[in-house]
Residue frames as qw, qx, qy, qz and C-alpha x, y, z in Angstrom:
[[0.000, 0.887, 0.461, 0.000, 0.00, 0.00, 0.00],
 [0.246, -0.764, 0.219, 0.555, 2.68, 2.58, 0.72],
 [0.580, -0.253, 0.439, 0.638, 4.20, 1.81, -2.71],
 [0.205, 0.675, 0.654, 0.273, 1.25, 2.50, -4.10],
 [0.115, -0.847, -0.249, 0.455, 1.00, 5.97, -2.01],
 [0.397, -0.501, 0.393, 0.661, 4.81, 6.81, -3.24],
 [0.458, 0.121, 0.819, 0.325, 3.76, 6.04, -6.75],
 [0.039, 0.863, 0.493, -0.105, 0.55, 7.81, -6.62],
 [0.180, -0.892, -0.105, 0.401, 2.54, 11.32, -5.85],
 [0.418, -0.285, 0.612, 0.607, 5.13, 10.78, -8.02],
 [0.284, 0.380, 0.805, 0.356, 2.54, 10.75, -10.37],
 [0.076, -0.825, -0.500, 0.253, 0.66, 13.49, -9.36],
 [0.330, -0.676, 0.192, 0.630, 3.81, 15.71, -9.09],
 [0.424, -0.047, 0.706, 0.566, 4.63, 14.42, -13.15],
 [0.201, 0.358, 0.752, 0.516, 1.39, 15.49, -14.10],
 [0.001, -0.324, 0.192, -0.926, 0.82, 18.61, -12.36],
 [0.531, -0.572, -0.561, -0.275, -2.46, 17.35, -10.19],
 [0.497, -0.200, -0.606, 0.588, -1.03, 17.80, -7.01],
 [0.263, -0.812, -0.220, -0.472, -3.24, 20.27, -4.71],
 [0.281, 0.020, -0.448, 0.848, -2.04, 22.73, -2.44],
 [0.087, -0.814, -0.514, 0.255, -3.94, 24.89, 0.01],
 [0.165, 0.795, 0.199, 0.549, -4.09, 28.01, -1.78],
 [0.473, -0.209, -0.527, 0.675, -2.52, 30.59, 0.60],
 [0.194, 0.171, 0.202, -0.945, -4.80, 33.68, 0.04],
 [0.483, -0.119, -0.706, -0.505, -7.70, 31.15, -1.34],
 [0.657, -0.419, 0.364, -0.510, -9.92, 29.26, 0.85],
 [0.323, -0.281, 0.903, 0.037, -8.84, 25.73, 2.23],
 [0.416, 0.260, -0.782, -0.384, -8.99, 23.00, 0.09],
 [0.600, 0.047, 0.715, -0.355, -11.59, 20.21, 0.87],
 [0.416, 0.087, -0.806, -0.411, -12.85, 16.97, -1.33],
 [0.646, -0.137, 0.488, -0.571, -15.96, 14.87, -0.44],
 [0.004, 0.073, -0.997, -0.025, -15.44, 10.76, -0.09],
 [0.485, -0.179, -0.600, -0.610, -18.29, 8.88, -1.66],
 [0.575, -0.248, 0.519, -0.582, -20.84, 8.45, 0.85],
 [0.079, 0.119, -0.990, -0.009, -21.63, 5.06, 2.22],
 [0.539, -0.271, -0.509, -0.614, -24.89, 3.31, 1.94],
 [0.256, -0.080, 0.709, -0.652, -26.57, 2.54, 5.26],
 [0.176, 0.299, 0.921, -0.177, -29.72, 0.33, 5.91],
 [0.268, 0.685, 0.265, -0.624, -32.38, 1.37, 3.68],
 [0.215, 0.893, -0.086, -0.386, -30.49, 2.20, 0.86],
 [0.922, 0.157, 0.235, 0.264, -28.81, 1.22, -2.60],
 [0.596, -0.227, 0.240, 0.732, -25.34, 2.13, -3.61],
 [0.267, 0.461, 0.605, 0.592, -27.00, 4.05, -6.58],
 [0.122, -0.865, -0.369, -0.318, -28.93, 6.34, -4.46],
 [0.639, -0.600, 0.004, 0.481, -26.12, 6.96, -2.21],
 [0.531, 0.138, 0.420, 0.723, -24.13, 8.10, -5.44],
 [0.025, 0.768, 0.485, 0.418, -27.02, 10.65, -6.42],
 [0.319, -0.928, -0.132, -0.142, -27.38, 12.26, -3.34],
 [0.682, -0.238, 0.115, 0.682, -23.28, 12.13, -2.98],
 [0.510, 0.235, 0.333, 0.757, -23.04, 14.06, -6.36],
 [0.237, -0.872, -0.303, -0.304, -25.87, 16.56, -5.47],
 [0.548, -0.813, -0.045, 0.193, -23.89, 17.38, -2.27],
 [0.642, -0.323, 0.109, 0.687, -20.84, 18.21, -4.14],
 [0.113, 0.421, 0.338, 0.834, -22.11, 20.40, -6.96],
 [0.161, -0.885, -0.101, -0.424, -24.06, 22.76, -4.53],
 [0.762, -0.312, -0.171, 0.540, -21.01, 22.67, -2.19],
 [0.493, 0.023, 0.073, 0.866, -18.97, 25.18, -3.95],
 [0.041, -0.712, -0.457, -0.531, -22.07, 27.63, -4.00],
 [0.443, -0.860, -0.249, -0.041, -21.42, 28.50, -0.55],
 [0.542, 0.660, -0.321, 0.409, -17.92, 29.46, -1.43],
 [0.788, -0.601, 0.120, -0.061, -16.85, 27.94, 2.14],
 [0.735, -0.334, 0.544, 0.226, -14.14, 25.65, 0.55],
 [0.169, 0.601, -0.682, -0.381, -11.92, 25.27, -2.46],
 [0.877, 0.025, 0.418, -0.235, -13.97, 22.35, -3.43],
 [0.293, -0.362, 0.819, 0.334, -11.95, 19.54, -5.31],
 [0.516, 0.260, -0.458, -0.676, -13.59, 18.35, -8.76],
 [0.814, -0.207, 0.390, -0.379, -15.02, 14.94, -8.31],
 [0.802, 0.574, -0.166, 0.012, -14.14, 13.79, -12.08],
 [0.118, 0.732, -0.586, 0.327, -10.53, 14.33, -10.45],
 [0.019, 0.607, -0.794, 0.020, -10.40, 12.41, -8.08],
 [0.948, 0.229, 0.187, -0.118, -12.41, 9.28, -9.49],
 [0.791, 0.507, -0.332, 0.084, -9.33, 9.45, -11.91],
 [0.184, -0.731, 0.577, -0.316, -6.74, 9.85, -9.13],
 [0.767, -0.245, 0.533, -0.261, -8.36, 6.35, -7.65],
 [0.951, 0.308, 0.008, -0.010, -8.78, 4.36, -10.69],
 [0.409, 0.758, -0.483, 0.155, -4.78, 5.53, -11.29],
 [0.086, -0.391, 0.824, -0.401, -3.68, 3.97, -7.72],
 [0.624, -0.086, -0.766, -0.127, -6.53, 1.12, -7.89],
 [0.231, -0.159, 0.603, -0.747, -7.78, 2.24, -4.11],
 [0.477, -0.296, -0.793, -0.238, -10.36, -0.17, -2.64],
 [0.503, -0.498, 0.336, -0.621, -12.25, 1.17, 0.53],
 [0.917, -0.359, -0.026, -0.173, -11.71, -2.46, 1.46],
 [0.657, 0.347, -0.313, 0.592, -8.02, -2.18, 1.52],
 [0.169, -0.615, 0.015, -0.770, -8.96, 0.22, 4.49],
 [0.277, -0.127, -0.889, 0.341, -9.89, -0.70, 7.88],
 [0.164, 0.700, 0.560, -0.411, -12.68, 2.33, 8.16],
 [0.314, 0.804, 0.320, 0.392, -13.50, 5.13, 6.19],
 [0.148, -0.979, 0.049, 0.134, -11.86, 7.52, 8.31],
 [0.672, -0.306, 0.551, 0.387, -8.54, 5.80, 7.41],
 [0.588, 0.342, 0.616, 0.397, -9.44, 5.97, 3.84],
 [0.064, 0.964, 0.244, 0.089, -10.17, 9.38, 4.11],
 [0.641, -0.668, 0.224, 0.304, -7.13, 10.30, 5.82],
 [0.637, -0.216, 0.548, 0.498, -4.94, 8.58, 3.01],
 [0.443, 0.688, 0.340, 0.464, -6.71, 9.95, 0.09],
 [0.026, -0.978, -0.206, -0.026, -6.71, 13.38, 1.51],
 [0.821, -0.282, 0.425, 0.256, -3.10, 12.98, 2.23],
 [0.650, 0.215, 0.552, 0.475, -2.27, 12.08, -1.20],
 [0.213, 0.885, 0.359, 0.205, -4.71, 14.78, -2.58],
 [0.292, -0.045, -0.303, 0.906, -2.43, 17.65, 0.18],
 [0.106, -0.531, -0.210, -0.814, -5.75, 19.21, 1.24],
 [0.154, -0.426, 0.375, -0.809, -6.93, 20.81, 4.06],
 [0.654, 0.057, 0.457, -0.600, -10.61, 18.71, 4.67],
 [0.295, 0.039, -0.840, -0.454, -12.45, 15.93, 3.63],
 [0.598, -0.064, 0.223, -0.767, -15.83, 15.65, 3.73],
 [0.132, -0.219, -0.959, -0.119, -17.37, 11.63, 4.53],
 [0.437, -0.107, 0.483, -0.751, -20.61, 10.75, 5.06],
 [0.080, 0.242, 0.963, -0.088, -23.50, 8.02, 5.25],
 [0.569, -0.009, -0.416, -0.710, -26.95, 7.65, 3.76],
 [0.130, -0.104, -0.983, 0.079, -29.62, 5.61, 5.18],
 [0.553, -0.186, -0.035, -0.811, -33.47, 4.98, 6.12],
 [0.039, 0.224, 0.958, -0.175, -35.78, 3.51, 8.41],
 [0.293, 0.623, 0.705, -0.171, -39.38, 3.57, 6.91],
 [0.199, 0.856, 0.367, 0.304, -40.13, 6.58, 5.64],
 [0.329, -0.907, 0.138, 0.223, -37.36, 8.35, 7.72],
 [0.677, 0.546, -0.201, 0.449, -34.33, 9.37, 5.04],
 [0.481, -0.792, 0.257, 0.274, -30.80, 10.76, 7.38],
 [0.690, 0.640, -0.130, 0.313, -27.99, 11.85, 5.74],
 [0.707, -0.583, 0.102, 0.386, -24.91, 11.86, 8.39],
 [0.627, 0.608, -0.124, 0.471, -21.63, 14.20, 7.36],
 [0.428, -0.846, 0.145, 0.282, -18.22, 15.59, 8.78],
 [0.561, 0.797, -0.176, 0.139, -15.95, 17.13, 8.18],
 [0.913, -0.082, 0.053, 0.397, -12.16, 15.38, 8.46],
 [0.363, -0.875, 0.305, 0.094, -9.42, 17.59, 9.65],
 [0.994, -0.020, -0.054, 0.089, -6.55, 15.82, 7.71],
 [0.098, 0.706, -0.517, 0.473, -3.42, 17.43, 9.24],
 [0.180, -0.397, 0.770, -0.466, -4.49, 16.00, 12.96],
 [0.026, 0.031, -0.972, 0.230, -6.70, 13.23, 12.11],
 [0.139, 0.250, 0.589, -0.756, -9.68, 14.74, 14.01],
 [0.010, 0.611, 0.570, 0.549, -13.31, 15.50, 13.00],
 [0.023, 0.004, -0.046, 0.999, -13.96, 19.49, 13.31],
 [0.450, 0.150, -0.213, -0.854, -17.50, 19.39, 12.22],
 [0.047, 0.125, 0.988, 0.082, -20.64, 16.94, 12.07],
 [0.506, 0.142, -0.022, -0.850, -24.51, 17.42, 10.73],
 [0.015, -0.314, -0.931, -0.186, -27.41, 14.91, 10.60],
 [0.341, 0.082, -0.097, -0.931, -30.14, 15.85, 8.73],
 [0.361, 0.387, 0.809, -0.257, -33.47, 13.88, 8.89],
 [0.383, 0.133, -0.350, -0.845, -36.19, 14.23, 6.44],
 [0.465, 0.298, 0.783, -0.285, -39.53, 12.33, 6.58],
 [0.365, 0.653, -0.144, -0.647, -40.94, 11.68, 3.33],
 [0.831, 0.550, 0.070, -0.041, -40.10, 10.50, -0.21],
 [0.790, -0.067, 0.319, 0.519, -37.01, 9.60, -1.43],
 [0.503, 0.574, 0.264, 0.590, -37.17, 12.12, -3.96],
 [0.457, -0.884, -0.064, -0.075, -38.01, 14.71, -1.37],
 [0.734, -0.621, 0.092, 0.257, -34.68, 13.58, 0.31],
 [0.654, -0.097, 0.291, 0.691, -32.26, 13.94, -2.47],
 [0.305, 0.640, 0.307, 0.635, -33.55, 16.81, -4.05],
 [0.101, -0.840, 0.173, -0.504, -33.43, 19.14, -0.70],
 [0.756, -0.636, 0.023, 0.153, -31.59, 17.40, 2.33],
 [0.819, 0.133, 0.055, 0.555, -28.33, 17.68, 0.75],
 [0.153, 0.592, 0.016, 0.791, -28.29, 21.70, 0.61],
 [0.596, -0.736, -0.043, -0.317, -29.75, 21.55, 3.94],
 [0.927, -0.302, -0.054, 0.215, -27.35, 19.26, 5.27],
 [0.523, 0.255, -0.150, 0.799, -24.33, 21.92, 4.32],
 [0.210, -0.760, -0.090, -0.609, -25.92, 24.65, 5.58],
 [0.802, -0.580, 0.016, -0.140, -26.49, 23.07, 8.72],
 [0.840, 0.003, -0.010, 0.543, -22.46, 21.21, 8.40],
 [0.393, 0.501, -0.067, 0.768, -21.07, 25.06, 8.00],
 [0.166, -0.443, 0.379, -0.795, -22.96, 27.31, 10.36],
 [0.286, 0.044, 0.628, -0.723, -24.93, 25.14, 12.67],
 [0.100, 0.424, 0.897, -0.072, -28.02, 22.90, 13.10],
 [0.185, 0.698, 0.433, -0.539, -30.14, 26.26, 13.02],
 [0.187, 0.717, -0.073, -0.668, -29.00, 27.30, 9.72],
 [0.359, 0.177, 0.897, 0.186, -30.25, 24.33, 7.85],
 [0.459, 0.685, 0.557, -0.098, -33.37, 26.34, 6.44],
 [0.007, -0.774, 0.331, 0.540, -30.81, 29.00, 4.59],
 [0.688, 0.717, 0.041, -0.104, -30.29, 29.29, 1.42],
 [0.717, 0.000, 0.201, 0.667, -26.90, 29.40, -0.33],
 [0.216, 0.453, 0.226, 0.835, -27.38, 32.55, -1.55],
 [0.120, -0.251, -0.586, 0.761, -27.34, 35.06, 1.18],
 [0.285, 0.246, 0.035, -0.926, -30.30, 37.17, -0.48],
 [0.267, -0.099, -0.887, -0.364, -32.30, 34.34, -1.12],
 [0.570, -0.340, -0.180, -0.727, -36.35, 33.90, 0.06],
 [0.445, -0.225, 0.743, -0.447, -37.17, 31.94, 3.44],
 [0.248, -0.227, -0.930, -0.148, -38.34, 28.20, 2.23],
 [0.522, -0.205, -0.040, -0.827, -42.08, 28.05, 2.16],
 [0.259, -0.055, 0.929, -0.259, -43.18, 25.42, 4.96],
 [0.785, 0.283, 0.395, -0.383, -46.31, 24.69, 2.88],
 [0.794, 0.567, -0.156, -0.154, -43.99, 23.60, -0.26],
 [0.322, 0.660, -0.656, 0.173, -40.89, 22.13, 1.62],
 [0.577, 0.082, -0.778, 0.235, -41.68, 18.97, 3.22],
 [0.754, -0.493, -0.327, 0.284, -40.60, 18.87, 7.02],
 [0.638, 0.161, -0.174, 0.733, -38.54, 21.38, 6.65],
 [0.233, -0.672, -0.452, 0.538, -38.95, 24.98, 9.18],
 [0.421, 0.813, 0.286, 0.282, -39.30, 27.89, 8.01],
 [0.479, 0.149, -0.171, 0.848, -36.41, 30.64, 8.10],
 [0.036, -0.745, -0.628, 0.222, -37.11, 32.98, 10.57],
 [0.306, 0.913, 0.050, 0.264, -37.51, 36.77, 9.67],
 [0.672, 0.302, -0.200, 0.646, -34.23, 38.50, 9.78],
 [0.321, -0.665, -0.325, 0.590, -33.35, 41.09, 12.65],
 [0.093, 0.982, -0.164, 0.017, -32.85, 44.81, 11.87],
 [0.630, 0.501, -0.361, 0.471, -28.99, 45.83, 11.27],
 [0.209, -0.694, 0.307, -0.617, -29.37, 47.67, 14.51],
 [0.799, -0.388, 0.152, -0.434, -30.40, 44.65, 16.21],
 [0.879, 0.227, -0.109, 0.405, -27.55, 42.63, 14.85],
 [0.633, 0.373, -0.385, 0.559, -25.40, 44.88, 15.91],
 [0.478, -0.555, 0.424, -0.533, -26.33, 45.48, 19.26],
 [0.973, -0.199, 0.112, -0.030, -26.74, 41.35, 19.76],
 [0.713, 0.587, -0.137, 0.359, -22.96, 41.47, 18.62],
 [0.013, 0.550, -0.423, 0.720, -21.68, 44.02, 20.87],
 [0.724, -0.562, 0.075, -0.393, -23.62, 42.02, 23.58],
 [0.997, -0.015, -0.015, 0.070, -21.52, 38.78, 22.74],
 [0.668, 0.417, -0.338, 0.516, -18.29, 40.52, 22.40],
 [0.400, -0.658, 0.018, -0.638, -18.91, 41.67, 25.45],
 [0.973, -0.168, 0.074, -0.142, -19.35, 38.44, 27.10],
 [0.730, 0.583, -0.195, 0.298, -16.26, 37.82, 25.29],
 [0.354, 0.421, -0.440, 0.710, -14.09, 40.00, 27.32],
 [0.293, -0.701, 0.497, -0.419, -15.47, 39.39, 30.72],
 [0.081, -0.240, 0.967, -0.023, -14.03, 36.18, 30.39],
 [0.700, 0.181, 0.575, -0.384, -17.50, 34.30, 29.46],
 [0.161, -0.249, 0.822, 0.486, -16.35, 32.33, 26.79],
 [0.149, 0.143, 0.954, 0.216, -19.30, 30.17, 26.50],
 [0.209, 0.716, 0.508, -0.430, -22.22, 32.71, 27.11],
 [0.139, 0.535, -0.466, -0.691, -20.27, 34.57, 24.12],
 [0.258, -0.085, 0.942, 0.197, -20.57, 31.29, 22.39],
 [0.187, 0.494, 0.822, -0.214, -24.02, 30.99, 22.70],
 [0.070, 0.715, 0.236, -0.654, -24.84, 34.45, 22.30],
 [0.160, 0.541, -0.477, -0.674, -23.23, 34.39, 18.61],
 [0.078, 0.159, 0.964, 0.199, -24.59, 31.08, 17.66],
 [0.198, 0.531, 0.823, -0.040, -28.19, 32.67, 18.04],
 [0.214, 0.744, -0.158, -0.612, -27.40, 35.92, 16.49],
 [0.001, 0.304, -0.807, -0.506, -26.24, 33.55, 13.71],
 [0.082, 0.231, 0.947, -0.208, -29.07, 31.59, 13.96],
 [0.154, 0.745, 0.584, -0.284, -31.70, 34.09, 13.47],
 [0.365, 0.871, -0.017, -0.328, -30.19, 36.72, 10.91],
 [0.876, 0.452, -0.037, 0.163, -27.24, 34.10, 9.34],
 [0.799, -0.333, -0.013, 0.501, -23.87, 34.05, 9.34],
 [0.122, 0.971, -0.095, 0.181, -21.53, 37.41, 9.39],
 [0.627, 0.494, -0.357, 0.486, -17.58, 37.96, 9.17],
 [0.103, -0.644, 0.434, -0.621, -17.83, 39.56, 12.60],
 [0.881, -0.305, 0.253, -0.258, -20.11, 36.35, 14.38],
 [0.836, 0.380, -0.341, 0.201, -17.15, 34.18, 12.23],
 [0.316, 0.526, -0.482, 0.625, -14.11, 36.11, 13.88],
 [0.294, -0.520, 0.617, -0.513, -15.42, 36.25, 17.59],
 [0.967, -0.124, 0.066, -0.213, -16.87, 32.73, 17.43],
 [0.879, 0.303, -0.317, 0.189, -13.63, 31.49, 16.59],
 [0.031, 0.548, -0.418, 0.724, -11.59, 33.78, 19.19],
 [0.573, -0.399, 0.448, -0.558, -13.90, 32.02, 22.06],
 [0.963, 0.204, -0.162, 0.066, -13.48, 28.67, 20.61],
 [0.566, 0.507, -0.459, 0.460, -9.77, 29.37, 21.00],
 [0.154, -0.577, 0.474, -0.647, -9.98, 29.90, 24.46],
 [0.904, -0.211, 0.279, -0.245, -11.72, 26.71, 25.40],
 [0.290, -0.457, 0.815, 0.207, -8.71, 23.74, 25.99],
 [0.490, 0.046, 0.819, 0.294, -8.59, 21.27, 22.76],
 [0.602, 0.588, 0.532, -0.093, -10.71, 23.30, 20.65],
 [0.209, -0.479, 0.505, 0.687, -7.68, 24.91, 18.47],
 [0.131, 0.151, 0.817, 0.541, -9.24, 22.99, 15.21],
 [0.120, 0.800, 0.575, 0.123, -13.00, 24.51, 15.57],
 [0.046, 0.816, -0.082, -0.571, -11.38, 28.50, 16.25],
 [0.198, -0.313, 0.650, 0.663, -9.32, 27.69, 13.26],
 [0.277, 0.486, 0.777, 0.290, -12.52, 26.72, 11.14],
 [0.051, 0.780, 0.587, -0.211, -14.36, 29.12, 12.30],
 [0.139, -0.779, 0.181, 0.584, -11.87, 32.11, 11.62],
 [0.146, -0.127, 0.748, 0.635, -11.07, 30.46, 7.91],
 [0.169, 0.680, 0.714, 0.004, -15.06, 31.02, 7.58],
 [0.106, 0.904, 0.300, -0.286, -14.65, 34.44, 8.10],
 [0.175, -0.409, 0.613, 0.653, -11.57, 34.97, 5.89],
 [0.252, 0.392, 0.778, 0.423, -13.83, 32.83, 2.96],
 [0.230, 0.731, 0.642, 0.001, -16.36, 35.58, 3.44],
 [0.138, 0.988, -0.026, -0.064, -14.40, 38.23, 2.97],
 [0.883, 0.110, -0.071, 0.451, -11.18, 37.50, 1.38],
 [0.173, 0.661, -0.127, 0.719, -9.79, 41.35, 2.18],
 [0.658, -0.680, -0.307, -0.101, -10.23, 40.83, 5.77],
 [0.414, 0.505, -0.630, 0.421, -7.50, 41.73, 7.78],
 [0.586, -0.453, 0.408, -0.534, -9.29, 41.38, 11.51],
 [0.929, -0.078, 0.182, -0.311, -9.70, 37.94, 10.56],
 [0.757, 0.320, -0.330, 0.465, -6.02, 36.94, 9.42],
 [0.137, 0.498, -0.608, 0.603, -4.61, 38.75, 12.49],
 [0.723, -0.365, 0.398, -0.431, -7.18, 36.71, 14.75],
 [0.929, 0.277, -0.105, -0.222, -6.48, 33.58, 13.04],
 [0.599, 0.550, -0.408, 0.415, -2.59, 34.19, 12.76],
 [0.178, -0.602, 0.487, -0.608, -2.82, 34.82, 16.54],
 [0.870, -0.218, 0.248, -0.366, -4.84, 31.44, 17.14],
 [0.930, 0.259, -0.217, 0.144, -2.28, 29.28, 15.17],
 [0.349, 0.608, -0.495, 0.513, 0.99, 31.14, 17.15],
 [0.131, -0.504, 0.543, -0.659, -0.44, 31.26, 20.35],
 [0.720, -0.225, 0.459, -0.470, -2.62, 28.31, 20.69],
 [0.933, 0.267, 0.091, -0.222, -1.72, 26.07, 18.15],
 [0.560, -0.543, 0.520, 0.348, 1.96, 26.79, 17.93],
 [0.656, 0.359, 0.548, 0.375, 2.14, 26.66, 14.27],
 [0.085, -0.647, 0.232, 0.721, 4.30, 29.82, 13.32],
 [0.281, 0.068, 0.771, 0.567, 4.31, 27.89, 9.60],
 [0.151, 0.635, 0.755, 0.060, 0.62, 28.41, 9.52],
 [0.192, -0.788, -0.206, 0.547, 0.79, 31.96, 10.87],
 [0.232, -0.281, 0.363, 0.857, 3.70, 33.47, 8.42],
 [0.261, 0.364, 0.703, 0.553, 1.55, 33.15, 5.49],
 [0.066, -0.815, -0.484, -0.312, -1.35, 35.54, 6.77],
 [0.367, -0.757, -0.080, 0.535, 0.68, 37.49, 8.60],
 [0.410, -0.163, 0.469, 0.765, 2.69, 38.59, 5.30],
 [0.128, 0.584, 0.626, 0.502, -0.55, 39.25, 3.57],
 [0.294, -0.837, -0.446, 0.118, -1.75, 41.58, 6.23],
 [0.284, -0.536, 0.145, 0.782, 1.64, 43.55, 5.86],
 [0.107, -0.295, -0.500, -0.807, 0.40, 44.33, 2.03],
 [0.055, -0.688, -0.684, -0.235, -3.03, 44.91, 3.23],
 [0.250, -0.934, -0.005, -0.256, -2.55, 47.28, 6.24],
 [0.545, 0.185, -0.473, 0.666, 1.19, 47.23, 7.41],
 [0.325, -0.539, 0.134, -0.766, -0.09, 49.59, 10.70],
 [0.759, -0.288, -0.557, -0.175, -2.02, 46.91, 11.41],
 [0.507, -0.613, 0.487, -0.360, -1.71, 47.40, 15.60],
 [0.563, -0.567, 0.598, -0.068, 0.53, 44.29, 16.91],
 [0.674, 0.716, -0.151, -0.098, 1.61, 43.21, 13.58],
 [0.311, 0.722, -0.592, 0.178, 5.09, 43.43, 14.47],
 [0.451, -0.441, 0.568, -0.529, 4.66, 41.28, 17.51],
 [0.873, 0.244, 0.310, -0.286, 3.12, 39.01, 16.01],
 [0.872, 0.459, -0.146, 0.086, 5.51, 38.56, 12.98],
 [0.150, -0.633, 0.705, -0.283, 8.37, 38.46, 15.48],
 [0.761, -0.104, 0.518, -0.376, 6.32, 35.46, 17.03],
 [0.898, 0.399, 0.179, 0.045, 6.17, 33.59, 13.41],
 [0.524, -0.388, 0.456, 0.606, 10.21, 34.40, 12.76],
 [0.571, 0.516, 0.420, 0.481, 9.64, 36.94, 10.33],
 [0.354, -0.184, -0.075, 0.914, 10.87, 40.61, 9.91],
 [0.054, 0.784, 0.368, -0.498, 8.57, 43.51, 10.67]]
């Protein structure tokens, strides 16, 4: 199997495939064919696979690998998910191979009339899942593959509550008399009211209430969607709770995806990878960008001291 790996890259490298994580792009991620569960035939697993990768990239979350890619990638190295002891293994090794950032698995399956579509997302630097979403759906089959899959990102990016969103941020609230099971989105707050529930949580924030912050931005997200500022402190109070280095780091590469000109959100980010994650490598990159964006930039220098790089 390893010779196969060695082989693989060598190949890759010959024929220019090899993926990198883009350093002013958003991380790379690829999504492993979901597995059929009880209920369900390979075939319909496949459908509601391919559906979930072509409205992936719509939420412009992730540098989303091509699928066609890396069908050819396998057939080239002859991979067998039974060569594998789980799927997270197999994930691991493809992703690995691939050099990207995530990899999305997941599972398909149904009792009776209840469809569930199970995803996470696969950290493949430390191993770890970062992220998980099960979506239910009572109903028809057809029902299930034609709207759980767009639900089921939604819900996999910002949160069980923001399953009834759209992909498009200026899109219409799903009508609960033409969508199933599915809730309706509620009305959006005022700007004022967003940005007073904001200032409440960042609040929270700094008098050391990590988790009431937590909360506080999850249902400001929750009720007027996600926003570069609920991105940046959710990820900043994540960082402060022990082991959760991989969810601040998501969360803060959310708000970089939504606004690729950030700089608040590369100098919070570049501070969570120096100071809690210890990964100056990670750090240098957005710290260098932030000296073209806004050299000023308060503790800049301090920071690229920290990552061994000159002010």
């Amino acid at each position: 199997m390893k010779t196969r790996f060695c082989w693989l890259q060598s190949f890759l490298l010959f024929c220019g495939l090899c993926l990198s994580i883009p350093a002013e792009d958003r991380p790379t991620c690829a999504v492993l064919n979901f597995e059929a569960g009880a209920g369900l035939s390979e075939e319909e697993a496949r459908f509601i696979h391919a559906r979930f990768s072509a409205l992936l990239p719509k939420f412009d979350q992730y540098d989303v690998v091509a699928e066609s890619r890396i069908q050819d990638l396998l057939k080239v190295a002859q991979f067998n998910r039974s060569d594998f002891t789980s799927t997270m293994d197999y994930a691991l090794e493809i992703g690995k191979v691939l050099q990207i950032r995530y990899m999305i698995i997941g599972t398909v399956g149904r009792i009776g009339d209840l469809y569930s579509l199970n995803t996470s997302v696969v950290d493949i630097e430390t191993g770890k899942i970062i992220d998980t979403a099960i979506t239910d759906h009572k109903g028809t089959i057809t029902d299930f593959a034609t709207r759980v899959p767009e639900q089921n990102i939604q819900e996999l990016l910002y949160g069980a509550a923001a399953g009834t969103r759209t992909a498009s941020t200026d899109a219409p609230a799903i009508d609960s008399g033409t969508a199933g099971n599915t809730t309706p989105v509620r009305a959006s707050t005022s700007v004022k009211d967003r940005r007073a529930a904001l200032q409440q949580a960042q609040a929270l924030y700094e008098a050391g209430l990590y988790k009431e912050s937590m909360d506080a931005v999850k249902q400001l997200m929750k009720e007027s969607g996600p926003s570069v500022e609920a991105h940046i402190l959710l990820g900043e109070a994540y960082a402060k709770q022990k082991g959760w280095y991989n969810l601040a780091v998501r969360e803060l590469e959310k708000a970089i995806a939504m606004d690729s000109t950030s700089v608040e959100a590369r100098m919070a980010l570049a501070r969570v990878h120096l100071e809690v994650g210890r990964r100056a490598d990670r750090a240098a990159p957005l710290l260098k960008q932030v000296q073209i964006l806004q050299p000023d930039q308060p503790d800049l220098d301090r920071l690229m001291r920290a990552a061994n790089l000159s002010p």
